[in-house]
C-alpha positions in Angstrom: 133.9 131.0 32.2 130.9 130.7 30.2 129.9 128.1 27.0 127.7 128.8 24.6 126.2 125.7 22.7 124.1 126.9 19.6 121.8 124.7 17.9 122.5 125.5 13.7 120.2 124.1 11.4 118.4 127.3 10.9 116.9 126.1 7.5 114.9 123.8 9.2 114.4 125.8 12.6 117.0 123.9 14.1 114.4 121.0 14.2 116.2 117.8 15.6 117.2 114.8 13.9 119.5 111.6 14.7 122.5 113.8 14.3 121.9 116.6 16.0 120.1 114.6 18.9 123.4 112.7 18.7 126.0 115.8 18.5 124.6 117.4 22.0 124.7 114.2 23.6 128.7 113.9 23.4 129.1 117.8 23.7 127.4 117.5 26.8 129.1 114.3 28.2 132.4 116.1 27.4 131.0 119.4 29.1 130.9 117.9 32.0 134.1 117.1 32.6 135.6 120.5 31.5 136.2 124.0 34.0 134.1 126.4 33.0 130.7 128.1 35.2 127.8 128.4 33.0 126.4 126.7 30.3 123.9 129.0 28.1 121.7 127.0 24.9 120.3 129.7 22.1 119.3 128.7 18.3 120.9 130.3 14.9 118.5 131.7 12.4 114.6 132.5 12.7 113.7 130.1 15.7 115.0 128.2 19.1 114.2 124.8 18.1 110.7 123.4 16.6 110.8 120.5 17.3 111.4 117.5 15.9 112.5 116.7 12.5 109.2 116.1 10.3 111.8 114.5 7.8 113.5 112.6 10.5 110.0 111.3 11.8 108.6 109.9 9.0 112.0 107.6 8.3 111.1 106.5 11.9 107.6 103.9 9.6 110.7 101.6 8.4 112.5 100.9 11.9 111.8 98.5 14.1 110.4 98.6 17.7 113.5 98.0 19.0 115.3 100.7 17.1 112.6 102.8 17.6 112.9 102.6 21.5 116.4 102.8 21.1 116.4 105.8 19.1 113.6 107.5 20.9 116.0 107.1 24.0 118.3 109.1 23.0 116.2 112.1 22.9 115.2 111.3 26.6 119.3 111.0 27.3 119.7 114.7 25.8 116.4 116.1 28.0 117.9 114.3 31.3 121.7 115.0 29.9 120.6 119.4 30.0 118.2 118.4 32.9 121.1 116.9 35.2 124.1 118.7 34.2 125.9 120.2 37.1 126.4 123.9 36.0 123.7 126.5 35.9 122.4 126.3 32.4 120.4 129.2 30.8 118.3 128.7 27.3 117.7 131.4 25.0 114.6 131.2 23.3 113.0 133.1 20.3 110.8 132.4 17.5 108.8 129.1 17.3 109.6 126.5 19.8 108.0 123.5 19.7 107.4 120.2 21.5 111.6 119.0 21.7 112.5 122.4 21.8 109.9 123.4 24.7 111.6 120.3 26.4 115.1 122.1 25.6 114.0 125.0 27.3 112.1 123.0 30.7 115.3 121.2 31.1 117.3 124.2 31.9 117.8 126.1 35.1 116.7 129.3 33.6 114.9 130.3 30.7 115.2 133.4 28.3 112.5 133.7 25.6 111.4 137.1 23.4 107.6 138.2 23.9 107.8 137.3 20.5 108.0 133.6 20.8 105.2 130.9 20.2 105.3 128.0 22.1 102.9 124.6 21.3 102.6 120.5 22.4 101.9 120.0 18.3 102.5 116.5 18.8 98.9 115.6 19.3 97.6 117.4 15.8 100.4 114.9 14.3 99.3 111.3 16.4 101.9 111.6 18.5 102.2 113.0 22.4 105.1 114.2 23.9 106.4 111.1 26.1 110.1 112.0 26.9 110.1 115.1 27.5 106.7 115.2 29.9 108.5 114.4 33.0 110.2 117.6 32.7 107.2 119.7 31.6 105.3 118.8 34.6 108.3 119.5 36.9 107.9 123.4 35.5 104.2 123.6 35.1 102.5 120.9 36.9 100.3 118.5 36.2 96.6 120.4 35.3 98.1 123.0 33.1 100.7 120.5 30.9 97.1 118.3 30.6 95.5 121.2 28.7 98.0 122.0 26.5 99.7 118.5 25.7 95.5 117.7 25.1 94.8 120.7 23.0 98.2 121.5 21.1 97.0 124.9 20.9 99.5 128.0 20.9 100.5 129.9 23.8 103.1 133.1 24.2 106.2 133.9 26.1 104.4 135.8 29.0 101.5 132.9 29.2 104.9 130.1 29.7 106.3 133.0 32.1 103.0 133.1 34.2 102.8 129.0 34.2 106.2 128.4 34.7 107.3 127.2 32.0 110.2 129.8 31.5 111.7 132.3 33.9 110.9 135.5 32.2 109.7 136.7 28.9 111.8 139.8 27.1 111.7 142.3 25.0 114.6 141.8 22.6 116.2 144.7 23.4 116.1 144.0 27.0 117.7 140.3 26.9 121.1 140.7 26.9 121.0 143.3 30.0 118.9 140.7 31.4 121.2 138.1 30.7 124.4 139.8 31.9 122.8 140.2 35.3 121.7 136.7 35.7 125.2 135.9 34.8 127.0 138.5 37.5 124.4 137.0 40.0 125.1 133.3 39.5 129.2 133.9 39.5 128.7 135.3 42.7 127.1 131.3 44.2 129.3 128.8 44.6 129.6 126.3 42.7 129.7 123.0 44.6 126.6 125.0 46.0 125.3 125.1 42.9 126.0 121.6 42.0 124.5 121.0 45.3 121.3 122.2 45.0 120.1 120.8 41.8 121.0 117.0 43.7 119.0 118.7 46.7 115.5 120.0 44.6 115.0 116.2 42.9 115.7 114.2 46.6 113.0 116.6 47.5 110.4 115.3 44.8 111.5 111.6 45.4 111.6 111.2 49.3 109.0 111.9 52.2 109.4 113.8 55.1 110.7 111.3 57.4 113.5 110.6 55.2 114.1 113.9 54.4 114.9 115.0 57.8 117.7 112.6 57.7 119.3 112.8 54.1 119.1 116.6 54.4 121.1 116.5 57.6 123.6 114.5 56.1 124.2 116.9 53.2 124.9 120.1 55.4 126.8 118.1 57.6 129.3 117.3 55.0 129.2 120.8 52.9 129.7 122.1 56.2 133.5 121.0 56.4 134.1 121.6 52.7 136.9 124.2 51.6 134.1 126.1 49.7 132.0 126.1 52.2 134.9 127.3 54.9 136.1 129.9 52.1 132.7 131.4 51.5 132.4 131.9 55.8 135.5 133.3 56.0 135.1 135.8 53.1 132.1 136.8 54.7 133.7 137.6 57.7 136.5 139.3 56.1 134.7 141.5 54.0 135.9 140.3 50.5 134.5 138.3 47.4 135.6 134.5 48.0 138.1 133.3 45.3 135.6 131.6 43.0 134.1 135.0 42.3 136.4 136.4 39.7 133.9 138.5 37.7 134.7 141.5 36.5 131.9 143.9 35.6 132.4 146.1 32.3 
């Protein structure tokens, strides 16, 4: 019902490198084709993810363009691989997370982090921005606020990414997994071509105007309409019980 993937290279912050980058990739290509609801990202050891690979970064003086591109790409793969999958996906965050990892974290539907957290862009201090994952940063915070701190690289806290946007709520750490467990109950409870439905249905919103819209968006409740989820979920209305993709039992 649920997966758990768990980023473990807690010596190094779980700090991502050509083999990790690669690792989630296939997982998540091979996710997607398996029957399960929810999909929930946390970190082993001291930290979420900081980032990228310091190690890793420097090797990148002795590639070429080409394989610099090539291998930058598959970072932005990952981002849009966590940002597009089709099942609610939740991150877990704690510790430091930094540039890659925030874009871990802004590519998920929800996001979990302790009060305890420190979040920064360090990419500028180190000459470099944050390219591949900025599409998804903006998408959370918008356009003025990821300026600032992509410009600054300065360090901000779980409640200040709560009150941007950046996450969906920052926790004590004895309060996350009550937190979590009710997020789950609530999300078994949605359909899940529904589900699948609506992450297609927020990103048609950001690329079409008005006019169009009126017309896709007509199109799309036209056919969930006549779906056997769609007719299940009526009728269990009607007849006063929990529709069969809601299976959860609450212990």
């Amino acid at each position: 019902m649920i997966f758990t993937i768990i980023l473990n290279r807690p010596n190094v912050h779980n700090a991502l490198n050509e083999e990790m980058i690669l690792e989630l990739n296939t997982i998540l290509e091979e996710l997607k084709k398996e029957d399960f609801k929810i999909l929930i990202i946390r970190g082993e050891g001291k930290s979420f993810c900081s980032g990228a690979d310091l190690n890793y970064m420097k090797k990148m003086k002795h590639y070429t363009l080409e394989e610099n591109k090539n291998d930058a790409l598959q970072l932005a793969e990952l981002m849009y691989n966590i940002y597009t999958f089709p099942k609610p996906t939740i991150s877990i965050g704690h510790g430091s997370i930094m540039g890659g990892g925030i874009g871990l974290i802004a590519c998920t539907d929800f996001s979990l982090c302790e009060k305890e957290s420190k979040f920064a862009f360090s990419e500028v201090l180190l000459g470099l921005i944050p390219a591949v994952i900025s599409p998804y940063i903006i998408r959370k915070m918008g356009f003025s606020k990821t300026k600032e701190l992509f410009l600054t690289g300065r360090i901000f806290n779980s409640e200040e990414a709560e009150k941007w946007g950046l996450i969906t709520k920052s926790l004590d750490k004895m309060e996350m997994d009550n937190y979590l467990h009710h997020l789950i109950k609530q999300l078994l409870k949605s359909s899940p071509n529904a589900i699948k439905e609506i992450k297609h249905l927020m990103e048609i919103n950001l690329k079409y105007d008005l006019e169009n819209l009126k017309h896709i968006t007509s199109e799309i409740i036209a056919k969930l309409r006549i779906t056997e989820e769609a007719q299940e979920g009526i009728s269990a209305f009607f007849e006063k019980r929990k529709p069969q993709w809601y299976n959860y039992e609450d212990k």
